[in-house]
C-alpha positions as CSV (number, residue, x, y, z in Angstrom):
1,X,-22.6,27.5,12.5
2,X,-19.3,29.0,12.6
3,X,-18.0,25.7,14.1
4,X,-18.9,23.8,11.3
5,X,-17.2,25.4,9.0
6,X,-14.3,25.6,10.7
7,X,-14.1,22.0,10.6
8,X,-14.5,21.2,7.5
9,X,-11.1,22.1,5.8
10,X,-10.0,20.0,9.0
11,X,-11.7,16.8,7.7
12,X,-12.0,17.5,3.6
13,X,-7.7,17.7,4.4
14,X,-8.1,14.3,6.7
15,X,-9.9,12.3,3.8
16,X,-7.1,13.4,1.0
17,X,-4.5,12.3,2.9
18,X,-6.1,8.5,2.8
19,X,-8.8,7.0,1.8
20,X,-11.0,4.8,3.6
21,X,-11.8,1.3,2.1
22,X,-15.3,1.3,1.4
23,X,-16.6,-1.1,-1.6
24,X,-19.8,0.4,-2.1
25,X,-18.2,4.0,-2.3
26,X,-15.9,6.0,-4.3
27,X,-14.3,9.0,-2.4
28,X,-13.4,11.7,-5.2
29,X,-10.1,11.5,-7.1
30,X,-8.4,14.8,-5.0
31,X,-5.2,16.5,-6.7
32,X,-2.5,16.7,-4.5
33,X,-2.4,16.6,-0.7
34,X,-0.8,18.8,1.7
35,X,-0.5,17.3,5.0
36,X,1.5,14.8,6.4
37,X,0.5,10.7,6.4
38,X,0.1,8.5,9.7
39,X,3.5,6.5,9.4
40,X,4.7,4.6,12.3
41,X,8.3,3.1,13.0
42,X,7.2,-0.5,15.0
43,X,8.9,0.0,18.4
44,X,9.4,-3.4,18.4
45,X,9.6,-5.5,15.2
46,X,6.7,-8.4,15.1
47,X,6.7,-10.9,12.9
48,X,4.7,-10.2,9.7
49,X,1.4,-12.6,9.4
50,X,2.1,-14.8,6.4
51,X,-0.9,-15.1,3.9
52,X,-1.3,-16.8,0.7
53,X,-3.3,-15.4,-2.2
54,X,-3.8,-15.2,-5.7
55,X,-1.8,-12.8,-8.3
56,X,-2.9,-11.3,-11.3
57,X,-1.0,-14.7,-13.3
58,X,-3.3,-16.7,-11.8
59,X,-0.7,-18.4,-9.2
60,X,-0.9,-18.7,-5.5
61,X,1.4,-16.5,-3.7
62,X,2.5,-16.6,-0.4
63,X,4.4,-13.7,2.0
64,X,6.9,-16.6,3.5
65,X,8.6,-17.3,0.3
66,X,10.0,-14.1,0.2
67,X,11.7,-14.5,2.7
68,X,14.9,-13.5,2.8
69,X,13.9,-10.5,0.8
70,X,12.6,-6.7,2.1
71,X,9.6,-6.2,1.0
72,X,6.7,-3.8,0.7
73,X,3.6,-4.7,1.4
74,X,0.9,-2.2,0.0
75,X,-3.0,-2.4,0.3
76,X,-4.9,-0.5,-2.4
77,X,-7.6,-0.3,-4.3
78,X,-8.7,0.8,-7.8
79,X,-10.5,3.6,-7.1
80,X,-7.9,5.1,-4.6
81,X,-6.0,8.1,-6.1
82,X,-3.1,8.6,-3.2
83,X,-2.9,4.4,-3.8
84,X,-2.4,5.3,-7.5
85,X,0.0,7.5,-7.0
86,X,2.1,5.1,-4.4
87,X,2.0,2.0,-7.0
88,X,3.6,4.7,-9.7
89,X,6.5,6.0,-7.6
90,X,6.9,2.2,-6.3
91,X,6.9,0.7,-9.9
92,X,9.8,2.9,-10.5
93,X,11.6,2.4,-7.3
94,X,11.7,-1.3,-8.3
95,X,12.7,-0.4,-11.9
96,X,15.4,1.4,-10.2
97,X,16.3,-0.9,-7.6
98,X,16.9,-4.3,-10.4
99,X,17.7,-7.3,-8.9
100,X,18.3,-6.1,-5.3
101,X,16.8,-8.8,-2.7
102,X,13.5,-6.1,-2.7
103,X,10.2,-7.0,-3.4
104,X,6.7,-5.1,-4.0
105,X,3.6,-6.8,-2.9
106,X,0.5,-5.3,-3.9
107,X,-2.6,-6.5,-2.5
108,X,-6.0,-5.3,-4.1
109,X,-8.8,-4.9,-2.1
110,X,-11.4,-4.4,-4.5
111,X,-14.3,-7.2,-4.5
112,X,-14.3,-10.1,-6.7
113,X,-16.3,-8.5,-9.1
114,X,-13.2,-6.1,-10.1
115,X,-10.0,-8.4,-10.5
116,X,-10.3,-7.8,-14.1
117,X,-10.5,-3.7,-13.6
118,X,-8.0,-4.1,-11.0
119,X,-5.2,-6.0,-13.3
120,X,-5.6,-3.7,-16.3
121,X,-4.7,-0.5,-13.8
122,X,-2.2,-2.4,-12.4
123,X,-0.9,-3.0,-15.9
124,X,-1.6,0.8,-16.6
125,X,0.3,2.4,-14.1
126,X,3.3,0.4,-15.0
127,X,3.3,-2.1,-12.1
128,X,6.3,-4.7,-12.5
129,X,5.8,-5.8,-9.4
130,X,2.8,-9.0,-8.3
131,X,-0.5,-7.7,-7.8
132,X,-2.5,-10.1,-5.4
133,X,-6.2,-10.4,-4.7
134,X,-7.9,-10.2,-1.3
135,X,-11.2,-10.0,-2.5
136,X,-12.6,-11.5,1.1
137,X,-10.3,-8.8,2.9
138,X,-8.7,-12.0,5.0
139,X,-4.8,-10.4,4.8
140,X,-6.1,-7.0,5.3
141,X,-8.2,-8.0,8.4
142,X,-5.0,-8.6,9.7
143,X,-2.4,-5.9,9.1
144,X,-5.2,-3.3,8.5
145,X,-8.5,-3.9,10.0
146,X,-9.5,0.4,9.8
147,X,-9.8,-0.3,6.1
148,X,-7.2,2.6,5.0
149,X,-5.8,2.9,2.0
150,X,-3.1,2.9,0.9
151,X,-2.0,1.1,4.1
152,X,1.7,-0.7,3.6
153,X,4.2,-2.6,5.8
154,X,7.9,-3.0,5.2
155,X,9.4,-6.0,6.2
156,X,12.9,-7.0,6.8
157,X,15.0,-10.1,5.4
158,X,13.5,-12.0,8.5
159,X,10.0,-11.4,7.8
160,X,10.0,-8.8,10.2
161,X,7.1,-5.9,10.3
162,X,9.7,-3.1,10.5
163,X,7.5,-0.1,9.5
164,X,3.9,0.9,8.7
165,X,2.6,4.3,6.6
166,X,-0.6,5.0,6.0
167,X,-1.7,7.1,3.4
168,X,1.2,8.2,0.5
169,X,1.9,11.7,-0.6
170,X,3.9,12.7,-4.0
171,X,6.7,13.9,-1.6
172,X,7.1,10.8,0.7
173,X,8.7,8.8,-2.1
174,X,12.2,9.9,-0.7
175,X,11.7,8.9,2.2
176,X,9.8,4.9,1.9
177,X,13.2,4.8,-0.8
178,X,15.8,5.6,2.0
179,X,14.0,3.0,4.4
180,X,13.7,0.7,1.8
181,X,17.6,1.0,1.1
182,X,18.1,0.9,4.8
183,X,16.8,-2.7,5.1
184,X,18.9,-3.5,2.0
185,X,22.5,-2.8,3.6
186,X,21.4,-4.6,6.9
């Protein structure tokens, strides 16, 4: 018994830090999280798989015509607090960022049945940025087949897969802003 509980603070603390895509399921909205998120600097930068979906204007959208463009490519879902909290801090960071060759790609991964939920959180949490639909979880079978959310990918001028986080936390905003600015100068 005393096992047990010793392990659960272990995994009540792993399942705030990200949440794990499951349609059928809502984890709890948790308050604010503690430990640090998987990220991952690609040792070697792959090309990012281009996709095309639909965005909440009802146009076809696809990764390759940003090229040319950084861009930061976030998977989330509506009932995702920590994914919540990352479209906030990025709506901002693209406020703050104008017309700088940066782009915020958000793809929903919510089922069909919640487009309409999903486009009036997106609109809000302030999101001036596209939200895309993956209802069939085609793009995110690619770039994030354990189904965690938030999951995102930033991707250089050449379309590049230069870094991957999983999971956000309110303090990590400094940081995906100083990558982000990083790609700019290059």
């Amino acid at each position: 018994m005393r096992i047990k509980l010793t392990l659960l603070p272990a995994l009540v603390l792993l399942a705030m830090v990200s949440c794990k895509s499951a349609p059928e399921t809502k984890p709890a909205d948790s308050g604010a999280v503690t430990a640090a998120t998987a990220e991952e600097k690609t040792a070697e930068a792959l090309p990012a798989a281009d996709f095309t979906l639909r965005d909440d204007k009802g146009r076809m959208q696809s990764l390759s015509s940003y090229k040319g463009k950084v861009v930061w490519l976030t998977f989330w879902a509506t009932w995702c607090h920590a994914c919540k909290n990352e479209m906030k801090h990025l709506a901002a960071l693209k406020r703050e960022l104008g017309d700088a060759d940066f782009e915020v790609l958000a793809i929903d991964t919510d089922g069909p049945d919640r487009v309409s939920e999903a486009q009036a959180q997106a609109r809000a949490l302030g999101v001036n940025f596209p939200v895309l639909f993956d209802s069939d979880s085609r793009v995110m079978s690619k770039y994030n087949p354990s189904g965690e959310l938030p999951f995102s990918v930033l991707i250089d001028r050449k379309g590049m897969r230069r870094h991957v986080q999983r999971g956000f936390l309110a303090g990590e905003g400094a940081a995906i802003e100083e990558r982000i600015r990083a790609l700019l100068a290059e």
